[in-house]
N, C-alpha and C positions, 0 to 999 in steps of 0.2 A: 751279086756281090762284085766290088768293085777290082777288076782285075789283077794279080799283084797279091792280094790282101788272101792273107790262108789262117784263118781263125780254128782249124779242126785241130784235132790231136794228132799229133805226132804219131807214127806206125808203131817206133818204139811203144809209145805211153801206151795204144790199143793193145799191143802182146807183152802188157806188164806181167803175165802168166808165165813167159819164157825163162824168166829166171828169178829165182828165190834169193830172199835179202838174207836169210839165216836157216842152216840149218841144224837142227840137232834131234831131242826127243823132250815130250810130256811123260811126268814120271808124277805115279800118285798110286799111295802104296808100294807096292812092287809091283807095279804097273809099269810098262818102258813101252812109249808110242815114237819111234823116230819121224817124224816131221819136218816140214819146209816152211819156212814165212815169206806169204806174199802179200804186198800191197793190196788192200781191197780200196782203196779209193785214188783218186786223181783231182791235181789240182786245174779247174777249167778260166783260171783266172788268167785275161790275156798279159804275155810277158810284154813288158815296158821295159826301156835302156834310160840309162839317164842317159842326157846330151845337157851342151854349155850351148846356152840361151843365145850366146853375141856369134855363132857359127852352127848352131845345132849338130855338130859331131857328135858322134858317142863320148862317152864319159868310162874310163874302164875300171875296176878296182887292181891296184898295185899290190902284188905280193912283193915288197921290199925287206931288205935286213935292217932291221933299225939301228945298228950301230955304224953298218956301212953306207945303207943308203940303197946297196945294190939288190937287184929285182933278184928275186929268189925263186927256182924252179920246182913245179910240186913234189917232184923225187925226192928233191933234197928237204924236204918237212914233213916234222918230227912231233909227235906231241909232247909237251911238258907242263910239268906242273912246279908251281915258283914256292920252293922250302925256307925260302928267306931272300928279303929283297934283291933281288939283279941274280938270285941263283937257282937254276933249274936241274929238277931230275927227266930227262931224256926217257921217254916210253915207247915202247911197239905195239904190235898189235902181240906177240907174243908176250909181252910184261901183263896187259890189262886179262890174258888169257889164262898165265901162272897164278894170279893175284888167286883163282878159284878157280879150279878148273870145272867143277861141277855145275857150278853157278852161271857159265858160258858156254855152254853144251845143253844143259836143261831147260825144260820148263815147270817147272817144280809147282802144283797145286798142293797148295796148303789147306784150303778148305773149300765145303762146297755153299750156296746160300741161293734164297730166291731174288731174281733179278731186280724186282722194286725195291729190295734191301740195299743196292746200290743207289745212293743220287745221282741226277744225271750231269752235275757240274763235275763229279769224278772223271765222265768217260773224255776217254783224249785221241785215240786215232786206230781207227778199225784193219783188221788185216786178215787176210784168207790162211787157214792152217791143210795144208795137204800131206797127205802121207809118202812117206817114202818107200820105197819096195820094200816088202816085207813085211810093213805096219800097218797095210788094209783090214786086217780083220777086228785088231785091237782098237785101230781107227775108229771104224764102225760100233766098236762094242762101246765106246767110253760117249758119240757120238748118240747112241739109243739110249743110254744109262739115260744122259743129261735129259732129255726129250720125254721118255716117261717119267721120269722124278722132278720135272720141271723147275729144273735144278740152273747154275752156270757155277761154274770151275774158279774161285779164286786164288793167282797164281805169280811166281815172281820168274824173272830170267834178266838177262843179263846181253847185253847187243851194244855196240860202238862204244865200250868204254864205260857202260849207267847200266843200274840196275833197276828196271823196269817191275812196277804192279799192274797185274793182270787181270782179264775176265774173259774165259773160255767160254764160248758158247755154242749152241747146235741146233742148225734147221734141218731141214728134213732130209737136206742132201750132203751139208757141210760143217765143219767144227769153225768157228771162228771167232779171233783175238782179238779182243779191246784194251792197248794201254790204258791202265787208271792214272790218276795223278795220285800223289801220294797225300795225305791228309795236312802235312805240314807246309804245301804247293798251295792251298786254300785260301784266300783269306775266309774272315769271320766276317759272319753279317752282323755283327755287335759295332762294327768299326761304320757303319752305314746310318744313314739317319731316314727309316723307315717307319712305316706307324706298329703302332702296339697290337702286339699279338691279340686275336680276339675281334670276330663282328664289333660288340659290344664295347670295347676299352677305343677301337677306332672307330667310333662313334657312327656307325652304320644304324640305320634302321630297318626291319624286317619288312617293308615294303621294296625298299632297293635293294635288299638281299634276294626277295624273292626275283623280282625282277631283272639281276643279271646271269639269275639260275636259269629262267625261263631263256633269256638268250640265248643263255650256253645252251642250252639243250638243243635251240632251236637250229643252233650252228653244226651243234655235233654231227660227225660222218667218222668213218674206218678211215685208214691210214694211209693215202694211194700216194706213195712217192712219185709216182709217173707223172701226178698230175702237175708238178711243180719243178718250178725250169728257173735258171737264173736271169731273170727276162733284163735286168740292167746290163748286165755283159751284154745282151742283142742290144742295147739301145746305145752303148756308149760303143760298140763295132760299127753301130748305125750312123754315130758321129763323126769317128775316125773316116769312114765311105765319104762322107759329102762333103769332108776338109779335102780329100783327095779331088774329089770330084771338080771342085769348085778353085782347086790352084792355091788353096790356103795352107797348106800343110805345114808353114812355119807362119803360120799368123795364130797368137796365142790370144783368144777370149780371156775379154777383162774378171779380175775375179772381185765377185758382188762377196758382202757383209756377208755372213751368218744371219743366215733367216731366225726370227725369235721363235719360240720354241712354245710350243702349243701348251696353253697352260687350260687344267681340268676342274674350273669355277665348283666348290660346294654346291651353291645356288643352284646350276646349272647339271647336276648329277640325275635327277628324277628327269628332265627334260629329254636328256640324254638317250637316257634307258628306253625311254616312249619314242622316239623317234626311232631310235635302232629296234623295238620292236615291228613298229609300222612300218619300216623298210621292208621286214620280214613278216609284213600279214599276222603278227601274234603281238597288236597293241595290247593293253588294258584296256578296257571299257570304261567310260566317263566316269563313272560311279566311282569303280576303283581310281581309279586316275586322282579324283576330289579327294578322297581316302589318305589318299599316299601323300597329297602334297599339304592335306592337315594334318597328317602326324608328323610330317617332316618338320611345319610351326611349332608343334608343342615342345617345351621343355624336354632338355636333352636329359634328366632325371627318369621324367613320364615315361618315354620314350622306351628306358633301360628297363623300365618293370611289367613294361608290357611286352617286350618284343621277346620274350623267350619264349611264352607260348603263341604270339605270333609267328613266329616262325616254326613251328609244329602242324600247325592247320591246314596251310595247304598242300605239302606235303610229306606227310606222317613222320613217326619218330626217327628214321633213317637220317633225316635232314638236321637234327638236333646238334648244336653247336655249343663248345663252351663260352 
């Protein structure tokens, strides 16, 4: 690595365990678990500065007063919220505290459900839950509850001013926090112009059904996070190295068009499927092959009245679709 250049984490960011964002307690029934919130993740995205392109200095964000102009010190800022045009009410951290005191001290599970019953476009940002003296036992007890009843915790609390939806959960050794987003945070896939629900109304054939079944299988593995690394971050630190290297460090690469965007031919779909099998040693065989790419000719009618129990046959009723 090129001398100078320190892409690692910060010591702070490595002992994000030294101090808790929040603390208070999980309350469910008359249940009271005092607990800590910590950061379970980190962002490994390298920091960039803006700089002004005609001297490349930095670029800084101004805390000014906007009536006066004059630069404003973080002490002296105050949160507010504006009750009619140019007029604010003034808040602290003790105002947003009074507003519920219960609601900013707790973490209040309202119900329990199984984890698939969540989507996963709800989850928003995962956190470690530790307990506080005193609350190991309970800890552990609400901890095994979730883990035999193969349960998680839906829950609300309240941190910086928002009140936050929850999902408590537990491994073998830890209880831990997932902000949800709230339902109304969503949009709707109604507002998207996707195809029609149904093999059948999106005009699939049970040849090319089966066929990206067989993929998928052939893909399938268990879950190894370890095995997946942000390999662009290495290639764009890779970049930043050889401008240093090279004496370019303010010479900016010209920027090219937007590349056109890979479009996925009808035509071109059974082809597809047979090559990405062949890549993987589990083509069709010619027969099937002739099979697939005749029914894919016939009438999109034909097609519809056959393929229901075509796609039964080769593998049994479990596979069965509306």
């Amino acid at each position: 690595m090129t001398p100078g250049i320190d892409a690692t984490p910060r010591r702070s960011e490595a002992k994000f365990m030294a101090r808790a964002l929040w603390k208070g307690a999980i309350s469910f029934g008359l249940v009271y678990i005092p607990v800590q919130l910590h950061s379970a993740s980190r962002d490994s995205a390298l920091k960039m500065h803006m700089l002004d392109r005609r001297d490349f200095a930095p670029v800084g964000y101004q805390r000014t007063n906007k009536r006066s102009g004059a630069e404003v010190a973080w002490q002296d800022i105050v949160k507010g919220y504006e009750y009619e045009k140019g007029k604010y009410v003034a808040l602290s951290e003790g105002d947003f505290r009074a507003a519920n005191v219960n609601a900013s001290s707790t973490i209040d599970i309202v119900s329990f459900t199984e984890l698939a019953n969540i989507p996963p476009e709800y989850y928003e940002t995962p956190y470690f839950l530790e307990p506080q003296k005193g609350g190991e036992k309970v800890y552990a007890l609400l901890r095994e509850a979730l883990l035999h009843t193969k349960r998680v915790a839906v829950a609300t609390f309240v941190t910086h001013g928002r009140q936050h939806l929850a999902a408590v959960a537990a491994d073998e050794r830890s209880l831990k926090l997932n902000t949800l987003r709230f339902a109304e945070e969503l949009r709707s896939v109604e507002e998207l112009d996707i195809p029609a629900k149904g093999a059948r109304a999106a005009g699939l054939t049970a040849k090319e059904l089966a066929m990206a079944e067989k993929l998928i299988e052939g893909m399938s593995a268990s879950f190894e996070p370890e095995r997946y690394h942000d390999t662009y971050r290495a290639d764009l630190l890779h970049r930043i190295e050889e401008k240093v290297k090279k004496g370019e460090t303010h010479a900016l690469a010209a920027e090219e068009g937007e590349e056109e965007p890979r479009t996925a031919e009808v035509i071109d779909l059974m082809s597809a499927l047979r090559k990405s099998l062949e890549r993987r040693g589990s083509a069709p065989s010619a027969a099937e092959d002739e099979a697939g790419k005749a029914e894919a000719r016939r009438p999109a009618r034909a097609r519809s009245r056959s393929s229901h129990a075509g796609r039964q046959s080769p593998h049994g009723p479990h596979r069965k679709r509306a």
